[in-house]
VOLO-342744 format. One line per 8 residues: number of its first residue (from 1); their letters; for each residue x, y, z of N, C-alpha, C, CB. Coordinates in nm, 2 decimals, always signed. Glycine has a CB too. Layout:
NUM	a	X,Y,Z,X,Y,Z,X,Y,Z,X,Y,Z  ...
This chain:
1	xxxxxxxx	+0.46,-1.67,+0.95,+0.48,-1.53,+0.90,+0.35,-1.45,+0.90,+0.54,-1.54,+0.75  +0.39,-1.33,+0.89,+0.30,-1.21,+0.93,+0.32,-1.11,+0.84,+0.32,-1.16,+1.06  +0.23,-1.04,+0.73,+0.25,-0.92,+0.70,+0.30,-0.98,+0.57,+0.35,-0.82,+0.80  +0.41,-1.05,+0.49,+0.49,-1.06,+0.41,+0.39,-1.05,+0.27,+0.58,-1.18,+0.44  +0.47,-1.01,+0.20,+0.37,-0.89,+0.06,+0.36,-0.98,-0.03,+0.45,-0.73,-0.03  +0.49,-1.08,-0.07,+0.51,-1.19,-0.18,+0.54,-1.29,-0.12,+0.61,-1.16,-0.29  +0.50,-1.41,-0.08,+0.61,-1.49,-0.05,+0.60,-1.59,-0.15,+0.61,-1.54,+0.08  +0.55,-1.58,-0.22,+0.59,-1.65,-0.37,+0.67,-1.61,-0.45,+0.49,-1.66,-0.46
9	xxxxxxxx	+0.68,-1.49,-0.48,+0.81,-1.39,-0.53,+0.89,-1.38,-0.46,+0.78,-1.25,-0.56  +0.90,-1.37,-0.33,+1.06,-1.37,-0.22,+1.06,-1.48,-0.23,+1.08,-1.31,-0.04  +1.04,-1.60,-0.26,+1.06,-1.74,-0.28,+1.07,-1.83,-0.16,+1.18,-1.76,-0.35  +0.98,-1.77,-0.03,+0.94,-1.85,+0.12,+0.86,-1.95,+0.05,+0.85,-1.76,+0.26  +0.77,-1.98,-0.02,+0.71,-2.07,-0.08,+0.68,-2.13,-0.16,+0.68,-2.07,-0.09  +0.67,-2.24,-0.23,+0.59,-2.27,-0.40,+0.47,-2.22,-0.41,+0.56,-2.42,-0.46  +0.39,-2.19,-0.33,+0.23,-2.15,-0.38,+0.19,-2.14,-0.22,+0.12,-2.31,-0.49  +0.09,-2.05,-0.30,-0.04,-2.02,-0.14,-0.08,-2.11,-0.09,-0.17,-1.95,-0.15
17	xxxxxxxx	-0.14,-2.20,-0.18,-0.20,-2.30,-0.16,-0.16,-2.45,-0.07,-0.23,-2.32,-0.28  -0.02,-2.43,-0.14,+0.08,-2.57,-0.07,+0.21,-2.53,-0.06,+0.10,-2.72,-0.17  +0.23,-2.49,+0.04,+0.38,-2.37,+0.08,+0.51,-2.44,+0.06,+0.40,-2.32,+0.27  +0.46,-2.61,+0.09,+0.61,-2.70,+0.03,+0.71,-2.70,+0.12,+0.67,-2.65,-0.10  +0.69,-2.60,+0.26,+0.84,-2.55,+0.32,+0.79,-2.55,+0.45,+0.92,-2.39,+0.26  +0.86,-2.53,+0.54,+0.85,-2.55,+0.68,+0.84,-2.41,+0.74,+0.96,-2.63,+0.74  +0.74,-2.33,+0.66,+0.68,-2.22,+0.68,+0.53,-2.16,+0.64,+0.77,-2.16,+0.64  +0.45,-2.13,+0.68,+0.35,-2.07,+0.64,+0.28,-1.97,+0.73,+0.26,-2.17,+0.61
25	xxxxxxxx	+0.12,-1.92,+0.71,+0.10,-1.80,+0.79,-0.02,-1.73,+0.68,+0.27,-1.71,+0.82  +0.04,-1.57,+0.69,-0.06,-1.49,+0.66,+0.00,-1.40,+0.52,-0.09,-1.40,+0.78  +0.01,-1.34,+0.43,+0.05,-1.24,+0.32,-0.05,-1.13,+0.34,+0.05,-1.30,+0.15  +0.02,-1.01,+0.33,-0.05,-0.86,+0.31,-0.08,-0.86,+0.12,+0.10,-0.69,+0.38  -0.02,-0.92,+0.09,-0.06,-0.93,-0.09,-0.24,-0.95,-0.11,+0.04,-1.11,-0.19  -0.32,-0.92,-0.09,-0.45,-0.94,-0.12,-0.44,-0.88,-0.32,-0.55,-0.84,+0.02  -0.53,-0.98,-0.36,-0.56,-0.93,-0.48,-0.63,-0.80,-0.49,-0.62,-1.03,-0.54  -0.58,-0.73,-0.59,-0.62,-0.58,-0.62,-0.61,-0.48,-0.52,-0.74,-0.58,-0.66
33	xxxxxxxx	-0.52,-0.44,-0.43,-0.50,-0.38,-0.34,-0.45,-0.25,-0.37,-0.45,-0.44,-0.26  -0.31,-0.28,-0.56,-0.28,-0.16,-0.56,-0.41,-0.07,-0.70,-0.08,-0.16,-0.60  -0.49,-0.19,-0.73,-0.61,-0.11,-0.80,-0.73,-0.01,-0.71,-0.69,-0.23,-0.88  -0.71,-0.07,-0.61,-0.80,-0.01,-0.49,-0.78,+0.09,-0.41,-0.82,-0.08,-0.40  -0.65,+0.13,-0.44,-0.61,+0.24,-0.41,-0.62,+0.35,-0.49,-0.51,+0.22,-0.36  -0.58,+0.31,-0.57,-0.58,+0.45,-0.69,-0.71,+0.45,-0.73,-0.49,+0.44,-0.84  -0.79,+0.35,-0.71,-0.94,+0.44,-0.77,-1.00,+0.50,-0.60,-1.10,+0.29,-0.86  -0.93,+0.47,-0.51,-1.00,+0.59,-0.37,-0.92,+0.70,-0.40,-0.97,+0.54,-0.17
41	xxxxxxxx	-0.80,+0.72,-0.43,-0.74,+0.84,-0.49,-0.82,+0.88,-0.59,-0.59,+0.82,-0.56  -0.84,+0.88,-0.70,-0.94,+0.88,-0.78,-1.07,+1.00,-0.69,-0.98,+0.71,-0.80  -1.15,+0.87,-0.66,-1.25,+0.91,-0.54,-1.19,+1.05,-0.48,-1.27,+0.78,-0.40  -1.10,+1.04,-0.42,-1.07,+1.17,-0.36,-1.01,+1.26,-0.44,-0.99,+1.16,-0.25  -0.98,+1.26,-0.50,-0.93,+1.37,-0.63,-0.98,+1.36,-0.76,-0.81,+1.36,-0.67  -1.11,+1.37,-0.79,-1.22,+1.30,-0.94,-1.12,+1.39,-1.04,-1.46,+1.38,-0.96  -1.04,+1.50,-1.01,-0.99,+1.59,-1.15,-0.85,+1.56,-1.17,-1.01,+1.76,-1.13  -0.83,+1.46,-1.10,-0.70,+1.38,-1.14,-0.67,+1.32,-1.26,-0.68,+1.27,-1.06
49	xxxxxxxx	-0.53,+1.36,-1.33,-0.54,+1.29,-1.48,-0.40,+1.18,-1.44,-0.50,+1.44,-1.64  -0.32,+1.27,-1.35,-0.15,+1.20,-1.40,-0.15,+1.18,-1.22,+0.04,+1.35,-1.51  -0.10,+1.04,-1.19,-0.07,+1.01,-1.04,+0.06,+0.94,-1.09,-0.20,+0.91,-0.95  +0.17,+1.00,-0.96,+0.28,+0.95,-0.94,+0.24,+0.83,-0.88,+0.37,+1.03,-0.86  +0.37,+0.70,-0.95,+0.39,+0.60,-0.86,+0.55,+0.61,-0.78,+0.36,+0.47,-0.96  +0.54,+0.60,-0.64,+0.67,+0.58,-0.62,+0.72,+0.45,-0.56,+0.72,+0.67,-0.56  +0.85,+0.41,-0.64,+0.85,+0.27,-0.64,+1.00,+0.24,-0.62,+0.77,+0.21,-0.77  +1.02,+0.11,-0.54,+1.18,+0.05,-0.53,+1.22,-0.03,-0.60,+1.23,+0.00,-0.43
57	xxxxxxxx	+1.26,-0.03,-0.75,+1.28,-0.12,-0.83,+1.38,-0.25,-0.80,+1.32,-0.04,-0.93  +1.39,-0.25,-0.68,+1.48,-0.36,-0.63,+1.37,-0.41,-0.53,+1.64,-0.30,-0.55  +1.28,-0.38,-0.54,+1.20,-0.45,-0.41,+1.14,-0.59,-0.51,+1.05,-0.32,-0.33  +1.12,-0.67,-0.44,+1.04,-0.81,-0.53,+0.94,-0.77,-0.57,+1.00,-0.95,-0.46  +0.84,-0.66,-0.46,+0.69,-0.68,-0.46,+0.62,-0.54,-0.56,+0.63,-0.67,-0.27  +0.74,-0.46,-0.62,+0.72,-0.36,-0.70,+0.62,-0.44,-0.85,+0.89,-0.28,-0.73  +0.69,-0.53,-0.93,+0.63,-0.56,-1.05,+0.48,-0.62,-1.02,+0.72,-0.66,-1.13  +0.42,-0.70,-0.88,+0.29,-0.73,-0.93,+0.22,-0.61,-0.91,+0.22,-0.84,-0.86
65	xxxxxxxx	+0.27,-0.51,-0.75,+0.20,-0.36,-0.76,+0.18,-0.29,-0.92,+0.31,-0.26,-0.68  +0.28,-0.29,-1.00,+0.25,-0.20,-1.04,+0.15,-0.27,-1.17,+0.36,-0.11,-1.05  +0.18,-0.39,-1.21,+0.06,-0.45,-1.30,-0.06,-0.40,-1.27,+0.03,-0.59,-1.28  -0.12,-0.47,-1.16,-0.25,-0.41,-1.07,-0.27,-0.25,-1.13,-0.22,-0.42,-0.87  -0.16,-0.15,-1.09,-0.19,-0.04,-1.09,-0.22,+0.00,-1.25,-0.07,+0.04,-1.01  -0.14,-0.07,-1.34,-0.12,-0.01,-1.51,-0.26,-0.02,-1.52,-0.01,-0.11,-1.65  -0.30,-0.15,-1.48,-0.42,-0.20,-1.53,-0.57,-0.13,-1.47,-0.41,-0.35,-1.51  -0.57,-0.11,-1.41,-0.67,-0.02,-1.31,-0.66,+0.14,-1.32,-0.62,-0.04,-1.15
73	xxxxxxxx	-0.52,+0.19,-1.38,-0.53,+0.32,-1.46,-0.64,+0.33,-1.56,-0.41,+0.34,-1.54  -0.57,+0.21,-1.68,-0.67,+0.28,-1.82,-0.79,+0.27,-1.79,-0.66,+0.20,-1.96  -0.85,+0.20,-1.70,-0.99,+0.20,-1.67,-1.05,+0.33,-1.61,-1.02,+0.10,-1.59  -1.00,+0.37,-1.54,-0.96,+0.54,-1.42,-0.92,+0.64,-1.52,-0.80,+0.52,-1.28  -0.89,+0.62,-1.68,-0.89,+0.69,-1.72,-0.75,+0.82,-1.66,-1.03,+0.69,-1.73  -0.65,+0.73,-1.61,-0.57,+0.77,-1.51,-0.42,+0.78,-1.61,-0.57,+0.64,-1.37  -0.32,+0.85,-1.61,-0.19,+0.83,-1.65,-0.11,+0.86,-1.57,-0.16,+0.88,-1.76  -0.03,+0.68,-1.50,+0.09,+0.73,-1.45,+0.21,+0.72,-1.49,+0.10,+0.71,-1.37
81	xxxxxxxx	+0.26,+0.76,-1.37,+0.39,+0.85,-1.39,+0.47,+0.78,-1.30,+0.37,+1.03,-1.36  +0.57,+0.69,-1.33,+0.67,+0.58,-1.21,+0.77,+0.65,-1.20,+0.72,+0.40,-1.26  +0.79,+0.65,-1.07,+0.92,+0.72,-1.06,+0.98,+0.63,-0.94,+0.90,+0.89,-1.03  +1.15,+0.63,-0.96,+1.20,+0.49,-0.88,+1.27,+0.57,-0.76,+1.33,+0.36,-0.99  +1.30,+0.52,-0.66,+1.42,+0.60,-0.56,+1.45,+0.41,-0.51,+1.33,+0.76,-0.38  +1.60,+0.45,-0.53,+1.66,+0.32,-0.46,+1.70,+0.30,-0.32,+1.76,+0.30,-0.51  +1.76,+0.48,-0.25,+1.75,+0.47,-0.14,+1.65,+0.60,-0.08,+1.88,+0.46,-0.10  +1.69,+0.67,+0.01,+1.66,+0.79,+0.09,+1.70,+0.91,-0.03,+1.76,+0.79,+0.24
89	xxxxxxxx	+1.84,+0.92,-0.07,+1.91,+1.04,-0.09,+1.85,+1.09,-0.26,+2.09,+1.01,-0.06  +1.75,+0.95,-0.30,+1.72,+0.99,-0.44,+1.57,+1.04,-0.41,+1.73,+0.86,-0.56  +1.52,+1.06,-0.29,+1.39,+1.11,-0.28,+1.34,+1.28,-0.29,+1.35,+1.05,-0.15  +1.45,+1.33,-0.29,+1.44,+1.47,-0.32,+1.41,+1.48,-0.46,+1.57,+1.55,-0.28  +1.52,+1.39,-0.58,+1.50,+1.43,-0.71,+1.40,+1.29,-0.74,+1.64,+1.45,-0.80  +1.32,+1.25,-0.70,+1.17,+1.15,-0.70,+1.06,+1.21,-0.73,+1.13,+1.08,-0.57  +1.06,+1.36,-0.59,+0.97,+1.47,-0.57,+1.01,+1.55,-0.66,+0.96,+1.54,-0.45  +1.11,+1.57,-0.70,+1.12,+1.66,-0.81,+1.07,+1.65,-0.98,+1.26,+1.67,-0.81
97	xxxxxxxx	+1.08,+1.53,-0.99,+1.01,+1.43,-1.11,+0.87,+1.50,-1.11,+1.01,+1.22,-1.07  +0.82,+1.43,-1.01,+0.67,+1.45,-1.00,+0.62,+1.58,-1.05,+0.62,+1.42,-0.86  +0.71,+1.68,-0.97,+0.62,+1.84,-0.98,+0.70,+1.89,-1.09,+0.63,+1.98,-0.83  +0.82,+1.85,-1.15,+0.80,+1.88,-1.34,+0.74,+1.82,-1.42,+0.90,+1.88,-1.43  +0.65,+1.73,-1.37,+0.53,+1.64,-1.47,+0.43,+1.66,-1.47,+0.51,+1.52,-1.47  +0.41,+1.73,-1.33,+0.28,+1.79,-1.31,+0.18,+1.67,-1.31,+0.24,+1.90,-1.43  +0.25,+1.53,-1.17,+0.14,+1.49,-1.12,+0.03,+1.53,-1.00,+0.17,+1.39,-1.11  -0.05,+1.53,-1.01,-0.19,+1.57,-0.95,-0.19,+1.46,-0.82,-0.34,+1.56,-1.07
105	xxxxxxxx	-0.12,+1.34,-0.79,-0.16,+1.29,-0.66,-0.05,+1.18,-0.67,-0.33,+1.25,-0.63  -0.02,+1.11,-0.55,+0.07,+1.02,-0.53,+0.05,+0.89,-0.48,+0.13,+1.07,-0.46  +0.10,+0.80,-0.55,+0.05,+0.63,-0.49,+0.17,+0.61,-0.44,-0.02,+0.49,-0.60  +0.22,+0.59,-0.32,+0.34,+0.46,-0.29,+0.34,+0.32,-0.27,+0.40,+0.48,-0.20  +0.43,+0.26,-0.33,+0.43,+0.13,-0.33,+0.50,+0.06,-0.18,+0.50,+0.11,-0.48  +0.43,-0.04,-0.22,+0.45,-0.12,-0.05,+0.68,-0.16,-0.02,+0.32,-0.37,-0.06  +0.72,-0.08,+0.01,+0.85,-0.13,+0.04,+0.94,-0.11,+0.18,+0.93,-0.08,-0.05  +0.99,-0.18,+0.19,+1.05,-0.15,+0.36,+1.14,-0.04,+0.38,+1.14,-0.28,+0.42
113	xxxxxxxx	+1.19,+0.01,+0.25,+1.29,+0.14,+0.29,+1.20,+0.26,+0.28,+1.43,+0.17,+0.17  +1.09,+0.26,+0.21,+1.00,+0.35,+0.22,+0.93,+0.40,+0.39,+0.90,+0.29,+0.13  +0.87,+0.23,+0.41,+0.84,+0.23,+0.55,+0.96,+0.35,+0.67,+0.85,+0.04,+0.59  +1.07,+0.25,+0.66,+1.20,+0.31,+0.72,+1.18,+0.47,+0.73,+1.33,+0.26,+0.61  +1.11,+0.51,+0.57,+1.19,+0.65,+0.61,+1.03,+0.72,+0.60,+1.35,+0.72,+0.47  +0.96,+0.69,+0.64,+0.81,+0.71,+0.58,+0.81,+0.89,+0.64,+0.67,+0.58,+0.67  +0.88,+0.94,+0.73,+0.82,+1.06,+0.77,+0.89,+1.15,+0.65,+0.85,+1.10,+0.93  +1.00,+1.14,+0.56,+1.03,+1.19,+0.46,+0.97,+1.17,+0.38,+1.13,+1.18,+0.43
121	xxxxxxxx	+0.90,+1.08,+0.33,+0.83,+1.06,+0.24,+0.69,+1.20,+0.23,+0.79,+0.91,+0.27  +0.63,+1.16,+0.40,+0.51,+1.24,+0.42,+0.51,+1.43,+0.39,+0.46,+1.20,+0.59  +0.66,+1.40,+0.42,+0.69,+1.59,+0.41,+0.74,+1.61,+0.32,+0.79,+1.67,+0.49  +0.81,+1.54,+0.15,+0.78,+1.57,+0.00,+0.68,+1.59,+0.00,+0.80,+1.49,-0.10  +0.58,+1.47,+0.05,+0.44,+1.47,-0.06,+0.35,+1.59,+0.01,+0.33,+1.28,-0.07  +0.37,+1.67,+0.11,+0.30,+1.77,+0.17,+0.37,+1.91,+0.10,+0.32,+1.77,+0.33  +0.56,+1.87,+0.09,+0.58,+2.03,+0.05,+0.53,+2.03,-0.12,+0.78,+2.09,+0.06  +0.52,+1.88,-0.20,+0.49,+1.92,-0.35,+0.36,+1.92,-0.36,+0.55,+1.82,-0.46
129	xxxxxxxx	+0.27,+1.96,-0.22,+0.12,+1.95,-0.30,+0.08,+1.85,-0.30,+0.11,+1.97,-0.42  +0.09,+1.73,-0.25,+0.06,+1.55,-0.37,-0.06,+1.51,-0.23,+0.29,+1.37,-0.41  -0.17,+1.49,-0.27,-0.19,+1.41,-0.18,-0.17,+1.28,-0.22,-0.29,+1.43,-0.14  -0.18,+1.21,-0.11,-0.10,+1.08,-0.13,-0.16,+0.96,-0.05,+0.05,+1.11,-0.08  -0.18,+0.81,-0.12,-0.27,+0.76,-0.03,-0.14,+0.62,-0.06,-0.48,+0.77,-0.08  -0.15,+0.56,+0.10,+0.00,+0.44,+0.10,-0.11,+0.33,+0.13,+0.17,+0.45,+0.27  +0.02,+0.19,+0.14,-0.05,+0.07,+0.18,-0.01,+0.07,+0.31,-0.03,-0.06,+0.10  +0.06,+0.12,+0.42,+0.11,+0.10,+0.54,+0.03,+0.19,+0.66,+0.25,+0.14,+0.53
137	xxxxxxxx	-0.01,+0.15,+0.76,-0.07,+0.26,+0.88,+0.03,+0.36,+0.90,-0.10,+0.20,+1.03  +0.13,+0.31,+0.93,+0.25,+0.38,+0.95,+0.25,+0.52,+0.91,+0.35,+0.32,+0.91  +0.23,+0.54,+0.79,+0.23,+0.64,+0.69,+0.19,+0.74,+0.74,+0.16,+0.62,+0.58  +0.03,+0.70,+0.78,-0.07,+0.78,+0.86,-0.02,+0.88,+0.97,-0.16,+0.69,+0.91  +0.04,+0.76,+1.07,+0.07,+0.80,+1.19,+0.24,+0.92,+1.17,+0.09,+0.63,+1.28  +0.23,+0.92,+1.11,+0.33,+1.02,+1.04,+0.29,+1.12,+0.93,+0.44,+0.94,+0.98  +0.17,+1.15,+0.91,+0.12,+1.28,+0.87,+0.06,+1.26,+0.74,+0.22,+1.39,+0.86  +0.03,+1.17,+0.71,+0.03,+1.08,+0.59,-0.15,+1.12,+0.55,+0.08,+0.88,+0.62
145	xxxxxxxx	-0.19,+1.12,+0.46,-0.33,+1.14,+0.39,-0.41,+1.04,+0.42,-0.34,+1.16,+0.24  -0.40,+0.91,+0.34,-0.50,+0.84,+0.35,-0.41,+0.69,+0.31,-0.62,+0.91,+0.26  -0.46,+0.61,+0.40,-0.42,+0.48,+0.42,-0.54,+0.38,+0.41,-0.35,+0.46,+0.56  -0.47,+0.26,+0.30,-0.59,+0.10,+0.25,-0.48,+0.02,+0.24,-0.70,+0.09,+0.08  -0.58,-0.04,+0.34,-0.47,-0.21,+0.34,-0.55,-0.29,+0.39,-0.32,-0.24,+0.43  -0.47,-0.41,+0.43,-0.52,-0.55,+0.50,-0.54,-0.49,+0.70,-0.36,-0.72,+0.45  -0.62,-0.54,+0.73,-0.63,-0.49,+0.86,-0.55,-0.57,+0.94,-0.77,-0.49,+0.92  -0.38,-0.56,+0.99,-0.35,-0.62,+1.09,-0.40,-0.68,+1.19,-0.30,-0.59,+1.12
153	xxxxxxxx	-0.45,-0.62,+1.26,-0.50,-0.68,+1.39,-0.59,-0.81,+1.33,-0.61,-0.55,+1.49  -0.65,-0.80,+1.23,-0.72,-0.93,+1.20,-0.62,-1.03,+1.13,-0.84,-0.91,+1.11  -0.53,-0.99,+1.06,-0.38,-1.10,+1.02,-0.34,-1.16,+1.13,-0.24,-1.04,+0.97  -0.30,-1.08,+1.24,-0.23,-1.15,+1.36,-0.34,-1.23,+1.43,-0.18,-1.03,+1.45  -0.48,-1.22,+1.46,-0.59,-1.32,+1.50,-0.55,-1.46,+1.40,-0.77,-1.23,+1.46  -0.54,-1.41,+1.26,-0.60,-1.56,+1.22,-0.42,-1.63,+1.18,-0.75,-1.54,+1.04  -0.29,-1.54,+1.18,-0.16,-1.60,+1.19,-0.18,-1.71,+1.37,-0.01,-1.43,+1.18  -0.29,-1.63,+1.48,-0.23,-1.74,+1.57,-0.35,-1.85,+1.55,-0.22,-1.68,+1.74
161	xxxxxxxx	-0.41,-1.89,+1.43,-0.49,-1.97,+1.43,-0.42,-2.10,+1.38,-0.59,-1.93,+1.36  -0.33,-2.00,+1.30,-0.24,-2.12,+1.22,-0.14,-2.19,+1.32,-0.14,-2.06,+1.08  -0.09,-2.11,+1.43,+0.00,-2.16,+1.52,-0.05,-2.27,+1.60,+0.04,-2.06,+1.60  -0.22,-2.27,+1.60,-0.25,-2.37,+1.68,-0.28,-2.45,+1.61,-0.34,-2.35,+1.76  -0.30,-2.43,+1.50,-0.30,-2.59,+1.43,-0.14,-2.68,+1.42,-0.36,-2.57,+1.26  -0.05,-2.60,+1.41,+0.06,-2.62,+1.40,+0.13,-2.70,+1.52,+0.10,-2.52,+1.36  +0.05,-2.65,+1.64,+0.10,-2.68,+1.78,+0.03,-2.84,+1.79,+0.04,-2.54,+1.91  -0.12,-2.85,+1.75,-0.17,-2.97,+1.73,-0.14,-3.09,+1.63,-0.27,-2.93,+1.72
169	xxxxxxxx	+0.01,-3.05,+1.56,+0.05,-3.16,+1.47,+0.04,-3.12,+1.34,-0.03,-3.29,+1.49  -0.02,-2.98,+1.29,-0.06,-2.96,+1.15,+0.13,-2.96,+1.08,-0.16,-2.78,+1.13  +0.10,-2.94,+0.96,+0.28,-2.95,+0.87,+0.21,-2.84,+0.82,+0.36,-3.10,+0.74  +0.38,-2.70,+0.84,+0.34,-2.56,+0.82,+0.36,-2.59,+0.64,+0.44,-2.42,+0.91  +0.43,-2.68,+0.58,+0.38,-2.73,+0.48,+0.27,-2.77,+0.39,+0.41,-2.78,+0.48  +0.18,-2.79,+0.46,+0.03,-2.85,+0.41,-0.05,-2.75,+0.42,-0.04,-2.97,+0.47  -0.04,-2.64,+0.50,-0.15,-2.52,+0.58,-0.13,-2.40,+0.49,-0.10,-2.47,+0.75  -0.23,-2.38,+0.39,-0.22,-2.31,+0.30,-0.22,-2.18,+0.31,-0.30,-2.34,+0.23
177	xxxxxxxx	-0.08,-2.07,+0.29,-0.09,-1.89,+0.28,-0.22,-1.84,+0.29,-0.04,-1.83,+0.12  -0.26,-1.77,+0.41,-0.43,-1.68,+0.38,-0.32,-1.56,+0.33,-0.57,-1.63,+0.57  -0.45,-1.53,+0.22,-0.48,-1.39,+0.19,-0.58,-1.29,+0.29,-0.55,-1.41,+0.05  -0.52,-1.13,+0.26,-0.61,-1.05,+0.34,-0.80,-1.06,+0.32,-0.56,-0.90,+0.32  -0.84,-1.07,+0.44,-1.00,-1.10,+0.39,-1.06,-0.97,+0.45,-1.09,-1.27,+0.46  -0.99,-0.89,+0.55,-1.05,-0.74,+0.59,-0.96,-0.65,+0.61,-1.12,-0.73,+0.72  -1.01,-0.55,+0.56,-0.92,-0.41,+0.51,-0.96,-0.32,+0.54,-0.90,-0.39,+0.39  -0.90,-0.21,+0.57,-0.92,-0.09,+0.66,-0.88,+0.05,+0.59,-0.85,-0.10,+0.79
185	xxxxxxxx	-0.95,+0.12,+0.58,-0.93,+0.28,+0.51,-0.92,+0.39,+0.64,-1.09,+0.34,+0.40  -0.84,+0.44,+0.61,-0.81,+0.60,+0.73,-0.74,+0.69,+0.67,-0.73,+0.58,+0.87  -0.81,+0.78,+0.71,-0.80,+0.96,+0.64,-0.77,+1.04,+0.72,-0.93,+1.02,+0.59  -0.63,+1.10,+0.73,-0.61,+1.22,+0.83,-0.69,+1.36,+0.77,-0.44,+1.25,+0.85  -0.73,+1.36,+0.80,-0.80,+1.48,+0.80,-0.73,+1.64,+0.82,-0.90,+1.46,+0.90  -0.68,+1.64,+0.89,-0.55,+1.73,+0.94,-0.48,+1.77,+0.81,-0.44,+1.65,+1.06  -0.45,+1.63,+0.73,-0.34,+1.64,+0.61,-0.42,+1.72,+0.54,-0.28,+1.50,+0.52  -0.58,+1.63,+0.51,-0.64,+1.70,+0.40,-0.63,+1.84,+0.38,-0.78,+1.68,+0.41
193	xxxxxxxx	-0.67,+1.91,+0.53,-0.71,+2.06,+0.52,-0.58,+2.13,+0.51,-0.79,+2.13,+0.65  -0.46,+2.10,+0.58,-0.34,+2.14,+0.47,-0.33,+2.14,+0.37,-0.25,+2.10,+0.46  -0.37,+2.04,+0.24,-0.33,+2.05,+0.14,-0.49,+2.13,+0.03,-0.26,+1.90,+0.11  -0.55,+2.18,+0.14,-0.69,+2.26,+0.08,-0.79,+2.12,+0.04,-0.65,+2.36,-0.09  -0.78,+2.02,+0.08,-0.89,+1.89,+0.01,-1.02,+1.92,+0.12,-0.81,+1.68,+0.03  -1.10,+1.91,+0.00,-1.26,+1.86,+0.09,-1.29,+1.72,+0.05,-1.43,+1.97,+0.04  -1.25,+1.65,+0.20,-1.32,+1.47,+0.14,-1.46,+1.47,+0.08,-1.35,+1.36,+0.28  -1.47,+1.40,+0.03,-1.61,+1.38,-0.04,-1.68,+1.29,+0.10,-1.61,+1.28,-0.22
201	xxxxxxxx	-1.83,+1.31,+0.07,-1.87,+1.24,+0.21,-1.89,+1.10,+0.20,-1.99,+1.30,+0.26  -1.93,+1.07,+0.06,-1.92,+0.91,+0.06,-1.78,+0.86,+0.11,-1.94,+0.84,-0.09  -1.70,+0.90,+0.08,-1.54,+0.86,+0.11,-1.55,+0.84,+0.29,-1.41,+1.00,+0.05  -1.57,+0.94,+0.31,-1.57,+0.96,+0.49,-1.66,+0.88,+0.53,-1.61,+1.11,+0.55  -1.76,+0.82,+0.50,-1.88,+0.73,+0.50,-1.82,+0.61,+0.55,-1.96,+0.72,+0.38  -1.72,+0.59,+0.47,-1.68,+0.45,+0.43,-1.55,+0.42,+0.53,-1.63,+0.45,+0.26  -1.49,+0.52,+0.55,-1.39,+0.50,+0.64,-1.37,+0.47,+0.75,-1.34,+0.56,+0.65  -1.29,+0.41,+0.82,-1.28,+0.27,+0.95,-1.25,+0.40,+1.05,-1.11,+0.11,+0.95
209	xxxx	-1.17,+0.51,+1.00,-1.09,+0.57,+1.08,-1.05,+0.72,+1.05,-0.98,+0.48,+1.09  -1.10,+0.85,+1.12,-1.06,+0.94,+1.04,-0.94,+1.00,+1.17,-1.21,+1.04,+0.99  -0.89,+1.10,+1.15,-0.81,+1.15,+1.23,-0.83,+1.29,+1.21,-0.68,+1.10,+1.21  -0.89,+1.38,+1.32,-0.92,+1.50,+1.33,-0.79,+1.57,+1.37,-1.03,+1.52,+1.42
């Protein structure tokens, strides 16, 4: 496996460590990923008080996101604001939540219907103002602000490492879940100056990838 967010929570395994099953591989779940985002939101918006979370309360991987996130608020001095959409057709009144609460920026949470519909997503969070920073590239490539995550291209390197051990006799049972070890930031720039943002330059410093 490749990419998968929980597989201890989707129940593909007993542990990272000793998968127990005739499966193993790579997880996009890296510890603190949804705290690391909202403090580069943060970073990119210092006058931020209230950030939307949007979230699929049916997804598995919603409750450790949003721990990470509660907990990485009070420090950020941050208050959010969760708001759920179960499918597509509740994303109009999602965006509507947000701009009568008067949040100042947007986190989304990692889910596949989100992914699915990601270019609706990118055109709320542009018509309400929000900038908005996801865990998916995808996002990006669809008009999206600013993307942090685990760097695929390096998951898929070290998922075919595990294949070869596997091919040499290993048990995908004994071959312990990697966690993400490199992670990538990218900033459309395009979005920014739509929505009036000046990146800060440390931010841009730091980034793998800007998009002019």
């Amino acid at each position: 496996m490749v990419t998968t967010a929980d597989p201890v929570g989707g129940r593909l395994v007993e542990s990272l460590a000793r998968p127990g099953a005739n499966i193993t591989g790579v997880t996009a779940l890296g510890q603190g990923l949804s705290a690391k985002r909202l403090e580069l939101l943060k970073e990119l918006v210092p006058a931020v008080t209230r950030v939307a979370v949007l979230t699929n309360p049916a997804s598995p991987y919603s409750g450790p996101f949003m721990k990470e996130s509660a907990d990485a608020s009070r420090a950020l001095k941050v208050q959010l604001q969760l708001v759920e959409a179960h499918d597509p057709i509740e994303f109009e009144q999602a965006f509507g939540a947000m701009t009568r609460e008067r949040a100042g920026a947007l986190m989304v949470l990692t889910d596949v219907m989100f992914i699915t519909h990601r270019k609706r997503i990118v055109e709320f969070a542009a018509m309400s103002r929000l900038p908005a920073v996801y865990g998916e590239r995808e996002f990006i490539d669809a008009g999206g602000l600013m993307f942090y995550g685990a760097s695929l291209a390096d998951m898929y390197r070290r998922a075919a490492m595990h294949v070869d051990k596997i091919l040499k006799g290993g048990k995908p049972a004994d071959l312990p879940v990697e966690q993400p070890t490199k992670f990538e930031m990218i900033i459309n720039l395009k979005t920014a100056k739509a929505l009036g943002l000046t990146i800060p330059r440390a931010l841009l410093l730091r980034a793998d990838r800007t998009i002019e």
